[in-house]
N, C-alpha and C positions, 0 to 999 in steps of 0.2 A: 556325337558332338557335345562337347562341354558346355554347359549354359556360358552366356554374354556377359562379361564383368567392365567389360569398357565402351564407352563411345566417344567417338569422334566429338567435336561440337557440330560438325556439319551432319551428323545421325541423333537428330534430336525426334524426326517424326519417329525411328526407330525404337528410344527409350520411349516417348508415349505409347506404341506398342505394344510396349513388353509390361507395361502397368497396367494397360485396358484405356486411355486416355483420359486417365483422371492426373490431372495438370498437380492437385498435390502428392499424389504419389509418385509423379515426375521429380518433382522437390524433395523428396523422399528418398528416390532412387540414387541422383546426381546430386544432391545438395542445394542448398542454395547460390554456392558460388556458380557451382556447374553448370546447373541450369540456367544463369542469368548469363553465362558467359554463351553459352550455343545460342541461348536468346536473341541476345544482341549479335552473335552471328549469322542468325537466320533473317533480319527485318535490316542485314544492311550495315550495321553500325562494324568500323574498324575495329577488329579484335586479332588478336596475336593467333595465329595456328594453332592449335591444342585437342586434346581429349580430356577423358573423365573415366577413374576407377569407379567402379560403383560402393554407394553402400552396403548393399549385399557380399562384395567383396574383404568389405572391413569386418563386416560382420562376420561372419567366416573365419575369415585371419583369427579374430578374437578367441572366437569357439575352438578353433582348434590348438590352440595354444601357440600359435605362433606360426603357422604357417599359410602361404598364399593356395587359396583355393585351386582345384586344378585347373588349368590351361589360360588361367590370369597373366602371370608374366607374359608367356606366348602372345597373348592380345595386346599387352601392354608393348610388346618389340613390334607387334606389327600396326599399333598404331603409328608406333614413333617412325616408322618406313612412311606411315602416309603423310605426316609432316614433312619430310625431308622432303617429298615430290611435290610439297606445297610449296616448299621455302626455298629449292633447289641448294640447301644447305645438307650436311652429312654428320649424323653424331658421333662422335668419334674421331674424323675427318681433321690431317690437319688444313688442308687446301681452303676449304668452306665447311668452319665446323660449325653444327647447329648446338646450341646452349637453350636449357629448360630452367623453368619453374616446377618446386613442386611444392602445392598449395594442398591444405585444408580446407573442408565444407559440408562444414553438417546441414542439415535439412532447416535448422533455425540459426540464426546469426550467432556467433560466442568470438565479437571480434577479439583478437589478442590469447582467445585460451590455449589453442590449439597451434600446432609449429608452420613454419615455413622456410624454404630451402632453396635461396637463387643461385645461379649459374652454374647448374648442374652440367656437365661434359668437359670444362677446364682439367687440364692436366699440361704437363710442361710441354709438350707434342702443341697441343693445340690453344694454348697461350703463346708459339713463336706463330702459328697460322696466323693466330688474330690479330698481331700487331702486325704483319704482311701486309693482313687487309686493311687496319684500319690505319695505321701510319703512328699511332699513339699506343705508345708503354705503357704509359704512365694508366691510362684509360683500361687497361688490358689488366695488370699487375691490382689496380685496385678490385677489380674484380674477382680475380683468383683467390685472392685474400681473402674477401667475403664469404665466397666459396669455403676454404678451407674454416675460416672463425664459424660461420652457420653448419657449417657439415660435421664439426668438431662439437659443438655445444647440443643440440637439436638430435643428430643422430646417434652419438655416441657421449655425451652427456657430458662432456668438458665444461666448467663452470664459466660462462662468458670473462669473469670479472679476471680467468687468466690473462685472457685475448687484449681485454682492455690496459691491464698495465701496461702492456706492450706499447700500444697504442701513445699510450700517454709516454712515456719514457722516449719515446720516438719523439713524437709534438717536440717533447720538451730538448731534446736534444737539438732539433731543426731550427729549436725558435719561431715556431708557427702554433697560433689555438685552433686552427682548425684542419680537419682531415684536408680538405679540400685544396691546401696550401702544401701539401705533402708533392714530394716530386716521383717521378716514375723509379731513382734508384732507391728511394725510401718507400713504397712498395713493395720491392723487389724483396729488399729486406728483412721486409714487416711479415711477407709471407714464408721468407722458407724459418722466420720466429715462429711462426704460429703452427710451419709443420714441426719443427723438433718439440714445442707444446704438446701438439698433438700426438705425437708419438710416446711423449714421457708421459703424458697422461692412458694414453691408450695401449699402449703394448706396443702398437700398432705402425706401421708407413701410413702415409694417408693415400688412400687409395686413387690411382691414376686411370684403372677402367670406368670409364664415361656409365656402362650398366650397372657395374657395382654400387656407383654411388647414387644412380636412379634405384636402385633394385632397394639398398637399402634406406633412404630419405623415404621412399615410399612404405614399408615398414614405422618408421619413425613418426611419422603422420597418422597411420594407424594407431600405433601404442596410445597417439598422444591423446588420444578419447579418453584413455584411463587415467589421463595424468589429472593429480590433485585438484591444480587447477583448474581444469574443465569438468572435471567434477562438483566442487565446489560452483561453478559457476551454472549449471543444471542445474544446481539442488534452488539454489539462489533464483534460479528464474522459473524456474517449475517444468524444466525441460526434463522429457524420459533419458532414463539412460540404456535402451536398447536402440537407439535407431544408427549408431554409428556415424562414424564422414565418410565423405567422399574423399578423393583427390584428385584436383585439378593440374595437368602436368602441363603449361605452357610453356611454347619458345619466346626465348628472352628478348627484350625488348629494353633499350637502353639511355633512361635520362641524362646518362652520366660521360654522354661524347661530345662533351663542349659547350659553349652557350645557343648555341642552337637546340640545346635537348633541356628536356625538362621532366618531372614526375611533382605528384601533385596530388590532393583527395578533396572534394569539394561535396556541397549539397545540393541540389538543385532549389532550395528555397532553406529562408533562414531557419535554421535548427532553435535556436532561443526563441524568437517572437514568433515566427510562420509567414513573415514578409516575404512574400513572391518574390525574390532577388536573391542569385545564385553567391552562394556563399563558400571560402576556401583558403588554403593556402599549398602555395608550389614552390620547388626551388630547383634555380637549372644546373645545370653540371652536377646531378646528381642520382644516385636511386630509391626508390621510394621508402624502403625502410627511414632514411635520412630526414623526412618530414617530421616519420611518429618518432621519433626516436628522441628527437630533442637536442642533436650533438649540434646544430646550424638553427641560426633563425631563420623562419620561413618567413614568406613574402607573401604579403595579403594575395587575394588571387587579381583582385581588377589590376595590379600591376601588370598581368600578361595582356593586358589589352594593347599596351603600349611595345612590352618588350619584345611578346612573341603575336601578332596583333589577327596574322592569318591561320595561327593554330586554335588563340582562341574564340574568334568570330565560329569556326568549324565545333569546338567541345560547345559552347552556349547552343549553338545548332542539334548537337546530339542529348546536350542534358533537357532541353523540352521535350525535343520527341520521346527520350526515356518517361519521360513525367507521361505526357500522353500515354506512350502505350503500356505502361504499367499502370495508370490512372493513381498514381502516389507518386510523394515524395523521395528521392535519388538520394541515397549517398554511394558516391562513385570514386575509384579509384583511376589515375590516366597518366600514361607517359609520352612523352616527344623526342621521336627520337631524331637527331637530325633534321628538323623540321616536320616530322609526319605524327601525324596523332595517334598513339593507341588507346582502347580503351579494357581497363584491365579487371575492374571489377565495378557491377554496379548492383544497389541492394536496398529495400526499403531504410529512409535515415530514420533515427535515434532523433529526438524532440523531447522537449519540453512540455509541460501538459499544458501553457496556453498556445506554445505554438503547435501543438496537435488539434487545438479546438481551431485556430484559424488556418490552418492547411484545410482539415475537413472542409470547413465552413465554405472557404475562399473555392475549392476547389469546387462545391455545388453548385456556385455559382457559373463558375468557367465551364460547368458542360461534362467537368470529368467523372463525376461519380454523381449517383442518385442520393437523395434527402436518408436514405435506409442507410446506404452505407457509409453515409459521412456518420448518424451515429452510431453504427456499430463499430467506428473506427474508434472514437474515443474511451476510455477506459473510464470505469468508477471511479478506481484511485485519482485517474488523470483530474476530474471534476470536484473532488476531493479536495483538492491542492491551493484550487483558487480560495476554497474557506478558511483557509490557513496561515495566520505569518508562517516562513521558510527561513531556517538559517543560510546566511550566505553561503556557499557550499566552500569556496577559500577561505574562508573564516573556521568554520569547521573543520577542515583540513589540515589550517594552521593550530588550531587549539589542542585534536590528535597528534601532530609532530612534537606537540611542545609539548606535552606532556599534562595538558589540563583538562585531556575527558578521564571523569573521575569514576563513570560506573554507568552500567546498562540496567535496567527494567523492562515490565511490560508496558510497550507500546498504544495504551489505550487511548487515548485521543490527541489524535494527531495536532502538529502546528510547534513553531518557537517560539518560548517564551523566557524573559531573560527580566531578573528583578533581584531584592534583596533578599536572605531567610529571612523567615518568620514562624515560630513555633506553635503559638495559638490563634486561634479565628477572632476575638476582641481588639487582637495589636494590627492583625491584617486588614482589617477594617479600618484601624485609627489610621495605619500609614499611610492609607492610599487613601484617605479622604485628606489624608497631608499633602497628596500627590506623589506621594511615592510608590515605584512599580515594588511591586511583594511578588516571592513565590513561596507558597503556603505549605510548610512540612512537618508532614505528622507523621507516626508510628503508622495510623489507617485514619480517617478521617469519621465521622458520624453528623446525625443528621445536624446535630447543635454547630457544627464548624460552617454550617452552609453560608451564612455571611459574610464568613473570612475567606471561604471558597472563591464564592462571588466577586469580592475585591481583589481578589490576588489575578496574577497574570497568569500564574500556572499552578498544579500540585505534582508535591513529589511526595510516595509514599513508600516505608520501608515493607511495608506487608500488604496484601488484599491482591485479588486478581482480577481481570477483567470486566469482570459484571461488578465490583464490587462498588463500595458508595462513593466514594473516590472517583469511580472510573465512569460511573452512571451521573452524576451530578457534573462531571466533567464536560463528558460529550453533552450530555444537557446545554451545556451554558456555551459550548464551544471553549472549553478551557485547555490550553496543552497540556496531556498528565503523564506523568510518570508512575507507574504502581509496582510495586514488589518487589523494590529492589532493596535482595536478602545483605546486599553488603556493607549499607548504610545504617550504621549504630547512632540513634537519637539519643542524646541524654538532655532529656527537656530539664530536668534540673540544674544544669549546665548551661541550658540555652545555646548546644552545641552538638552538632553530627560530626561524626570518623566514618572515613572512606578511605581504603589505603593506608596510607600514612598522611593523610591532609585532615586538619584541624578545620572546620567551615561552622565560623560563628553564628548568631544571631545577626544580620542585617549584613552578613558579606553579603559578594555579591554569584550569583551563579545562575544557568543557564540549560536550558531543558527541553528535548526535540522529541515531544512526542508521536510524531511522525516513526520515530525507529528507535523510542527507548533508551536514549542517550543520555546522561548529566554530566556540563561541564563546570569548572570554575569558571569563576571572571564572567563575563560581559562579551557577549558574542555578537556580529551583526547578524540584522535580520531584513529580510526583504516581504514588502505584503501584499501579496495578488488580491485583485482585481473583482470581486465575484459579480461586479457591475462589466466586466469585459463583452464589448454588444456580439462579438461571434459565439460566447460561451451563452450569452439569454438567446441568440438565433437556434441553437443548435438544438439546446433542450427545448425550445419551442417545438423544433421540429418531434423530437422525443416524444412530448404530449401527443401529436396527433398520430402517433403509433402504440402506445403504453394502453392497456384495457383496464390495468389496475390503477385506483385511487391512491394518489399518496396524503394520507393527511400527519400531522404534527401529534409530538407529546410536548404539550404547554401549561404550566400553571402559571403563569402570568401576562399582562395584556402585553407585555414588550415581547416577550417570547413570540405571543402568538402575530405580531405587528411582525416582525424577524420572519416567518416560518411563511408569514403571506407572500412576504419581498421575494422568499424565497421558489413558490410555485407551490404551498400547501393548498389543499383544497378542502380543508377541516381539521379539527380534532379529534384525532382518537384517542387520547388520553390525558384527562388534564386529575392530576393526584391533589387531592384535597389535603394532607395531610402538609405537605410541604408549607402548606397557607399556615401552618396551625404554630411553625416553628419560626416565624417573626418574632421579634422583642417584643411585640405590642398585644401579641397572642396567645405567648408560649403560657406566661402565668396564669390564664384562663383556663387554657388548656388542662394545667397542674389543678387548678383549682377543683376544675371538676372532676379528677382522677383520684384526690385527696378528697373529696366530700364523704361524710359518713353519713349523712341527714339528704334527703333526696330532694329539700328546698335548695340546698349550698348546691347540692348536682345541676339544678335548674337555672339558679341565679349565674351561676358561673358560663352555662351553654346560651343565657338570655343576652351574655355578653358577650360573645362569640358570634353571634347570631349577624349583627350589623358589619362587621370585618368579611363576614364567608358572604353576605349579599352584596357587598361593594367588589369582591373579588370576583365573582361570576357575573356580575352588570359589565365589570370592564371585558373580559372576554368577552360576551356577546355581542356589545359592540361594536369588537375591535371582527368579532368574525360574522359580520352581518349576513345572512341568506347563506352562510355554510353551520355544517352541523357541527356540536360541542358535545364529547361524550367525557362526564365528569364521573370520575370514580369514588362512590363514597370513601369514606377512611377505610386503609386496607391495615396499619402496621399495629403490634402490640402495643399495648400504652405505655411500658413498661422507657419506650425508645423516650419518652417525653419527659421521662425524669431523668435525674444523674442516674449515674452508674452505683452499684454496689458499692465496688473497690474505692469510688473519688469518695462514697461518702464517709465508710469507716475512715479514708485517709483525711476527712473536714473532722471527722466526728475526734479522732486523736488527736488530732492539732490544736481543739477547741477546751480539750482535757486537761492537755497539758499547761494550754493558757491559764484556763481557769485556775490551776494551780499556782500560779505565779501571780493570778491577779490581787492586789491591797486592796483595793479602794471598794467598796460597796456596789457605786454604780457600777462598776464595770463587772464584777461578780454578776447581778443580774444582768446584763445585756448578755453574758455570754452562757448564764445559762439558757438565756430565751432561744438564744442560738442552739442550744446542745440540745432542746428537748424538740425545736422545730427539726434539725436534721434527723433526729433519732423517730420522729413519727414519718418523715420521710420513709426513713430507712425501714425499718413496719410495714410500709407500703409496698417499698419495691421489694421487698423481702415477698409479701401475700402474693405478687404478682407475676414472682419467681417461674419459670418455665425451665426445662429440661433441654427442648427445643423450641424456641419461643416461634420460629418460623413455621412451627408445625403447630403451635397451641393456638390460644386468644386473638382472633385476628381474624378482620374481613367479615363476610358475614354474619360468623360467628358473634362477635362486638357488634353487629347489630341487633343481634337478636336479643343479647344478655345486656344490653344497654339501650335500648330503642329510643330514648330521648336522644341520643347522637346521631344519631344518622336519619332520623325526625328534623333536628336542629338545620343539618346541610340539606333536605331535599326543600323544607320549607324556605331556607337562603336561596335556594337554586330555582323555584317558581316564583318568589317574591322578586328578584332581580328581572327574571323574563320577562312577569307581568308590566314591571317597573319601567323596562328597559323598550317593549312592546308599544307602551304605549306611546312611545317617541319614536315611534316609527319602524327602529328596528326589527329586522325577519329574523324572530328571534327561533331556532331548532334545537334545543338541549334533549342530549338522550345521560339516560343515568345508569349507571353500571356499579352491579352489585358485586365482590370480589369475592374470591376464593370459594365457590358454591362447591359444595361436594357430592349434594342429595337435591333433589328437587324440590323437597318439603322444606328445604332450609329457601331457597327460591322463593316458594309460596310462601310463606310465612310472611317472609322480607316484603317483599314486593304488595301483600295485601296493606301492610303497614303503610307503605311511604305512597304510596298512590293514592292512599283516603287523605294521607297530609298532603298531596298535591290537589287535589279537586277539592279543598278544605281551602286552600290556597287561591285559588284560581276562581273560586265563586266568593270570597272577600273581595277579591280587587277586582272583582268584574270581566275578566279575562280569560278569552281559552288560547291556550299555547297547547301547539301540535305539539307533543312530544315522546319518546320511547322508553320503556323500562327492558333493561337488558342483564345482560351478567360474563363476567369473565371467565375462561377455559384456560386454567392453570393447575388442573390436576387430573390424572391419569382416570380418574371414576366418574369425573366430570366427562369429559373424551368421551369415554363410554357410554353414558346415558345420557348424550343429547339428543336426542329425540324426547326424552322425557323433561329436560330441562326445555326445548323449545316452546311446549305447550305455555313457559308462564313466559319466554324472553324471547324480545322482537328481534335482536341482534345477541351476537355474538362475538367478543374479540378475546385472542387469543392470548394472555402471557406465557409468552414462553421462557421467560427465565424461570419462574416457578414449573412451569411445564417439565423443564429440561431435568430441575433438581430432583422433582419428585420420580420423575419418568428412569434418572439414572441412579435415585436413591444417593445421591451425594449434595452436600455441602460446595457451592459455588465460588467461596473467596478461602473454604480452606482445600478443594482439587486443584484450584489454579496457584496456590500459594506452593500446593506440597505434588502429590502423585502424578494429576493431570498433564504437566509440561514433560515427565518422564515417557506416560503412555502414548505423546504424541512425539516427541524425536527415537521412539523403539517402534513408531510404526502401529501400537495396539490401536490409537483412534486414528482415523486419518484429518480429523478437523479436532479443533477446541468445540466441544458441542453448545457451549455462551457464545462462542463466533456466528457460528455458520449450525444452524437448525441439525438436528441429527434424522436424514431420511427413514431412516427403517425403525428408528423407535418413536421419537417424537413428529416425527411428517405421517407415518401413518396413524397414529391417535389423531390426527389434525384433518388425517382426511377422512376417516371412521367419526367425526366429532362434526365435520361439513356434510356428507352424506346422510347422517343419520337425522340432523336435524331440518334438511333440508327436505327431507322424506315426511316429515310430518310438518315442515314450514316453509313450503315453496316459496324462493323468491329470500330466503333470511338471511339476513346480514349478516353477513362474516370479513372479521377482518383480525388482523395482529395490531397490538402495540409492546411487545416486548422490545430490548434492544433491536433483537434479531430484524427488526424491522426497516432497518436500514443497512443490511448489510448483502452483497447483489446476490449469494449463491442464494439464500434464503428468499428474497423477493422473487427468484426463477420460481423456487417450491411454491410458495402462495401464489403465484400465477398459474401455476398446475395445476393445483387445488379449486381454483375458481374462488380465490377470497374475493371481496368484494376491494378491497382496499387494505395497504400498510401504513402503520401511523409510527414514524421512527424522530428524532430532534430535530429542532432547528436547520443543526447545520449539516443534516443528513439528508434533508429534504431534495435537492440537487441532485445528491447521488440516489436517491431510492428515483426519481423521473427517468432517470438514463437506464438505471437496470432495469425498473420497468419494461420501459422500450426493449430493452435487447431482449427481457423473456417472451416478450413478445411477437418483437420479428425471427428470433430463435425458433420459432414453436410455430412459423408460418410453414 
């Protein structure tokens, strides 16, 4: 006996079965359509007579290059016997001919990718039956047509837009705009146009055997997994391409016999908001294609209360119970035919991300689903969303047709942001203290732009990837960004970018979706959710009381960390000292002491420094009363603090050339006082010079070989506790030492700034609990923690540095140049800046947890790389046993909810 390729709908306990009873490999087997179609067969609900090929069937077909496995058709002819004895209709038959569907349905929804093929059995024989029976031509001849235009396009690859001249040439002939005004002899017409199409396009007669055109639609359905577009639309959704569709063959079922018939698709709750109120449109005298199609205006659905008032008291009757016993939201497919209701498809609906958090929400409450699985319904991204201005999606639609999206990027922190250019960080700062919206665009940005960052509404960048400072100072602040987009030519000497062929001055105006990478011209609308939405605070509530991991923030200011509370942080993991240092009111301190040749000017310059760095950490403390504050001494080279090289020789030429043109005395000296201060600059950042400077001077290093600095911050950083202590607040500062590679560099560190804190703390009479720790951002570190734990209480992890070192590459020039190659050929299957890399950097992570943990029960481990806000990575560190993630602001949302899911994951 040949294995089972089809079922019935009414042999649904059968396909369970034949899977073992596992309900998604039912889904698996039939599809999603198939399944919900037996579904609703088997609990009651009106459904048309029908079966299901299997996906094992398609699969098959595929592999073998085009043929139906053996004894498929066979089952396919005898299921169609058992419909006939349901319908007491005959296929083929002119007397009582039965008429099919033949539908697609993969295991996950791909509405629209895949084909479909109505009134399967028409031929001229059984087109005079059906006007016998039904009295109406007109009703009969429209069908045929359809028949022929879908069996023509779909099976045999006619280009619709033949079918449609026709169409149209007709209308226009009859003096009617719509099909539906067409009479039975313009029908009649339109079809044997669309068979001699059909034949000049195909070789071909159009086939009159009722099987042939089952035998082949069913085929057509098949292929259609491989068509582009369902391809494209897996790749797009993250769907495999091995699991095949199904086919759904139903008998027909007809909205289009007068105004007593109707077809229709609705939700069973609103799709936008999540309002429990059945939402839709239908329209009678028609067939369902006719809704999505767009050729008729549809009619809101509460219109049928009135029109057709007893069919839809019965669909509101069956779309709750749907809801019930799928325990989710419906979106359903239903025709009327002559007054009787079918129901022709129904399927989890397509939402909005606040109306997924209040379906969930709303639905916990009603009884229908558990607190667990309301959040595991809602997505990251979904939660995402609400932290975000969204462009209007019509407005963006509109700006794509018109021709005003100007060029894609990477997508690094999401949200719309729509303002003027602006090429430096001094002017973006002036505008917007003008009140003007800015969006801030540079070649790449650096740390000195951070103020213009700040002001501006969004960045666009022509180079830098992902982790870059752009894209880290972005997501930081909650900024929409755009980064590395290779097609956009800055000519800041111009005070002008080329894109295409589009000129975009200084203060046009243009528009930026970092949500997906997009740049448009002009001024787009935008729409701004809600992060104060009470289903979305219910939900994550709920989230808390299943999450084991801590989510804390990375903050270096008290607004930040005021933002990250509102948010649901539960501390800092990382507040960077260095950003403190690149204010106007700090930066020349800073130089000061980086330029000092004489070790008083080193002194005087960090004694000035000294009151800014304790006013900075009194206000965090404050602001995070009885949560912990883990402040990272200065990690970066000093080198960031000065200008650039290239800016200086181009100050130091420009200054040359004045001076040669300058007359006048005074102005001779001022500008050499100019040439010789830049040129002792330059001396400096010349001595300071690095090869790779991310790999030189830097982190603990800089404390060791400068110990007044990071002396200077730990003394600001007890002075503020003490300071801030004694007004009450529960003050827990832990201090973290960066880039540790050896332990000895640890101990060194740490015996230093610990005698300046108990130096500290016995001045001002004060004991403040606090910890000394150190950061796990290189590959040797990993390795010798156990030996590093002996001097540090805790542990957090960066893994951007982690990731670089661990993969021996450069971060803003892999995602700039190689890395986007290795991941569309398949060599990586993540960005490893994205999403944590398991086998290289998750096991150093968890070789770095174990080891330390082994000689420091109970030690604190956490992350504050990017990585720590992004959900596949919070799964790992929840596998790992970190203690906590500390990711931005506006990540803090989404790290509670993935939380939760690694958690109840992993239950």
């Amino acid at each position: 006996m040949s294995e089972k390729w089809v079922y019935l709908f009414n042999e649904l306990d059968q396909a369970e079965k034949h899977v073992g009873g596992d309900w998604e490999a039912v889904r698996g087997l039939l599809g999603g359509k198939g399944t919900n179609l037996a579904e609703m067969a088997r609990i009651g609900v009106p459904v048309p007579p029908g079966f299901t090929v299997t996906t094992e069937a398609c699969n098959a077909y595929l592999a073998s290059g085009g043929s139906f496995p053996e004894g498929m058709w066979e089952q396919e002819k005898e299921a169609l016997t058992a419909i006939q004895a349901e319908t007491g209709k005959t296929f083929g038959n002119r007397e009582n001919p039965l008429l099919v569907s033949c539908r697609s349905g993969a295991k996950f929804s791909m509405p629209g990718m895949m084909d479909t093929v109505l009134n399967i059995g028409l031929n001229d024989e059984t087109v005079k039956g059906m006007i016998e029976l039904t009295g109406d031509e007109r009703f009969v001849y429209d069908a045929y047509r359809r028949l022929v235009q879908m069996f023509g396009n779909v099976v045999m690859g006619v280009p619709d837009e033949a079918f449609e001249e026709i169409l149209t040439e007709v209308r226009k002939k009859q003096g009617v705009r719509t099909d539906t005004e067409l009479t039975a002899d313009a029908w009649k017409s339109v079809t044997e146009k669309f068979k001699e199409i059909f034949k000049r396009r195909t070789k071909l007669d159009f086939p009159d055997d009722p099987y042939v055109q089952l035998k082949l639609a069913t085929e057509a359905v098949f292929k259609s997994w491989n068509g582009k577009r369902a391809v494209d639309y897996r790749n797009a959704a993250g769907i495999s391409h091995d699991l095949g569709t199904a086919v759904s063959i139903v008998t027909m079922v007809f909205g289009n016999m007068g105004e007593d018939s109707a077809t229709g698709v609705a939700m069973t709750r609103n799709g936008s908001t999540g309002e429990n109120q059945i939402e839709g449109d239908y329209l009678t005298n028609a067939q369902g294609e006719d809704v999505v199609a767009g050729i008729r205006l549809t009619k809101d659905l509460t219109q049928m209360k009135t029109e057709l008032p007893k069919a839809y008291a019965e669909f509101e009757q069956i779309a709750r119970r749907l809801e019930k016993h799928y325990h989710e939201m419906q979106d359903v497919e239903f025709t009327i035919e002559k007054g009787k209701l079918w129901m022709l498809q129904t399927r989890d609906g397509k939402r909005t991300a606040q109306a997924a958090v209040r379906i969930a929400a709303d639905m916990v409450e009603e009884g229908l689903i558990t607190r667990e699985e309301a959040v595991l319904r809602v997505t990251p991204e979904q939660v995402d969303f609400f932290l975000h201005p969204q462009f209007d999606p019509e407005a963006a639609k509109m700006a794509r047709t018109g021709g005003n999206m100007l060029a894609e990027g990477l997508n690094v922190s999401p949200g719309a942001a729509v303002g003027m250019v602006v090429f430096e960080a001094d002017l973006a700062e002036e505008w917007a203290k003008e009140g003007k919206q800015v969006i801030m665009v540079r070649p790449e940005t650096k740390p000195d732009d951070v103020h213009g960052m700040l002001a501006a509404r969004g960045i666009l960048t022509s180079r830098g990837g992902r982790t870059s400072h752009a894209a880290l100072v972005a997501r930081q602040f909650g900024k929409p960004a755009v980064v590395g987009v290779s097609s956009l030519e800055i000519d800041m000497g111009r005070r002008q970018m080329a894109v295409k062929d589009k000129i975009i001055k200084e203060g046009d105006w243009i528009s930026i979706d970092g949500t997906v990478g997009e740049v448009y011209a002009g001024k787009l609308a935008t729409m701004i959710p809600d992060i104060k939405d009470p289903w979305l605070r219910k939900l994550l509530s709920w989230a808390d009381e299943f999450r084991t991991l801590g989510v804390w923030t990375n903050a270096d200011y008290p607004h930040d960390a005021r933002r990250a509370l509102e948010y649901g942080a539960e501390g800092i993991g990382l507040c960077r000292t260095e950003h403190m240092f690149f204010q106007s009111d700090r930066l020349p301190h800073v130089q000061k002491m980086i330029m000092a040749d004489l070790p008083i000017e080193r002194s005087e310059a960090l004694k000035a420094l000294l009151p800014f760095q304790r006013e900075d950490f009194a206000g965090l403390f404050q602001v995070m009363n009885g949560l912990t504050v883990i402040i990272r001494l200065i990690d970066p080279p000093l080198h960031e603090f000065l200008p650039s090289q290239v800016d200086l020789l181009r100050d130091l030429a420009d200054l040359k050339i004045r001076l040669q043109h300058a007359g006048k005395l005074k102005k001779i000296d001022e500008l050499l006082g100019k040439v010789r201060n830049k040129e002792r600059i330059l001396k400096r950042v010349e001595s300071l010079h690095e090869a790779n400077p991310m790999l030189g001077l830097r982190g603990v290093r800089l404390g060791i070989l400068i110990p007044e600095l990071t002396i200077m911050q730990v003394r600001a950083i007890f002075e503020a506790a003490c300071m801030v202590s004694k007004e009450g607040v529960d003050v827990r500062p832990e201090i973290m030492i960066p880039l540790t590679t050896h332990v000895n560099e640890l101990k060194k560190q740490r015996e230093v700034l610990e005698a300046e804190a108990m130096i500290v703390m016995e001045e001002r009479g004060v004991e403040i609990n606090y910890k000394f720790g150190t950061m796990i951002e290189l590959p040797r570190a990993a390795l010798t923690t156990d030996q590093i734990a002996e001097y540090a209480s805790f542990i957090s992890f960066g893994t951007n540095d982690l990731t670089q070192t661990t993969f021996g590459i450069s971060r803003d020039d892999a995602e700039a140049g190689f890395l986007i190659e290795y991941m569309e050929n398949g060599i990586l299957p993540d960005n490893p800046f994205d999403t944590i890399d398991r086998d290289g950097v998750g096991e150093l992570m968890k070789i770095a947890v174990e080891k330390g943990r082994a000689v420091r029960p109970g030690l604190e481990c956490g992350i504050c790389g990017e990585h720590g806000g992004d959900p596949q990575s919070i799964a790992l560190c929840h596998e790992l046993g970190l203690n906590y993630v500390s990711c931005s602001p506006f990540r803090v949302p989404i790290a509670r909810l993935a939380a939760a899911h690694a958690a109840l994951r992993k239950k």
